[in-house]
C-alpha positions as CSV (number, residue, x, y, z in Angstrom):
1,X,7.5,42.9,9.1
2,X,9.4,41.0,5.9
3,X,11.6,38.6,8.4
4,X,7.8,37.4,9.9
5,X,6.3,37.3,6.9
6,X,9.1,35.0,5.0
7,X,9.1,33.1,8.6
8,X,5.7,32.3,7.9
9,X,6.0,31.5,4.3
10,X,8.6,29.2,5.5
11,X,6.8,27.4,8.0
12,X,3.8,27.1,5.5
13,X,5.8,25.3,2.9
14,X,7.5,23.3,5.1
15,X,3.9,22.4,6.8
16,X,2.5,22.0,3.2
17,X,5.5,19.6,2.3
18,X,5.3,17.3,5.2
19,X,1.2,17.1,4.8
20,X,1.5,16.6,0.7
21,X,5.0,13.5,1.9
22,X,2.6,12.1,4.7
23,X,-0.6,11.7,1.8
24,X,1.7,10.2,-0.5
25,X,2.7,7.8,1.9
26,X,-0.5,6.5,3.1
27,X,-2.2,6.6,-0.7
28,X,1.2,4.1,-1.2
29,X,0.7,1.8,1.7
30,X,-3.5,2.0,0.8
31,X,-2.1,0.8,-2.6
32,X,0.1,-2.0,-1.4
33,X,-2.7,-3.2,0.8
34,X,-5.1,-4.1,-1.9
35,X,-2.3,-4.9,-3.8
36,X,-1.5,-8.1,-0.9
37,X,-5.4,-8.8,-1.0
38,X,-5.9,-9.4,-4.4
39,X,-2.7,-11.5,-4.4
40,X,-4.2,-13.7,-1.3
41,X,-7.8,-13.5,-3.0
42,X,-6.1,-14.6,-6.1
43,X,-4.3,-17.3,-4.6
44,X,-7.6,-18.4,-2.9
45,X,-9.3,-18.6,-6.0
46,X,-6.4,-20.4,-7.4
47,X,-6.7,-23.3,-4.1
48,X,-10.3,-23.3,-4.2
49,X,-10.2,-24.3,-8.2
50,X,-7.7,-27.1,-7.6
51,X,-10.0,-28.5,-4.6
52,X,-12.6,-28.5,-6.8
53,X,-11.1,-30.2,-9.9
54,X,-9.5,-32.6,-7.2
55,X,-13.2,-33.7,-5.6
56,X,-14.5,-34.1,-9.1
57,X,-11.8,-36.2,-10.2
58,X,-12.1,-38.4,-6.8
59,X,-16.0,-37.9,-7.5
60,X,-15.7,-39.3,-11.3
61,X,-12.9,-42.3,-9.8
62,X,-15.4,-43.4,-7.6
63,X,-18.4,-43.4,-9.8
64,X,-16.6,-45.9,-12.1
65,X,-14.9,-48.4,-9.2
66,X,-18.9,-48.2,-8.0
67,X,-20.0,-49.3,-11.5
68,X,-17.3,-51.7,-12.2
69,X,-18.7,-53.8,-8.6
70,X,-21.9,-53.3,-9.8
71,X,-21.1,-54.9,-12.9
72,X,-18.8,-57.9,-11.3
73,X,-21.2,-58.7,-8.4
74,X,-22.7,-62.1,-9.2
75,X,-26.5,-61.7,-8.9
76,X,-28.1,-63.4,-5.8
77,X,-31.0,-65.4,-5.9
């Protein structure tokens, strides 16, 4: 009856090692998955600011070549 018995014990830790190894292991890979997304989100974010600041710049550049023609057009009568 011991020799089962510390079998069993055996195979239980063993079972219970490769289920607590196997947990770690997807809690890590969970992890370094958000960890990628918020990088690309972040890097999104980051492109999405510079677009922006790029169209207002253009935006502001053509305002002012629109009121310079305005100003230089000779009237017509």
């Amino acid at each position: 009856v011991g020799l089962r018995w510390l079998r069993f014990l055996g195979m239980a830790a063993a079972l219970c090692s490769a289920t607590t190894q196997a947990s770690c292991t997807v809690l890590h890979q969970e992890r370094l998955h958000e960890g990628v997304y918020r990088d690309l989100e972040r890097q999104k974010y980051k492109e999405h600011f510079n677009l922006l600041d790029k169209h207002t710049t253009l935006a502001i550049q053509l305002e002012t070549e629109n009121s310079k023609m305005l100003m230089t057009r000779k009237p017509q009568a």
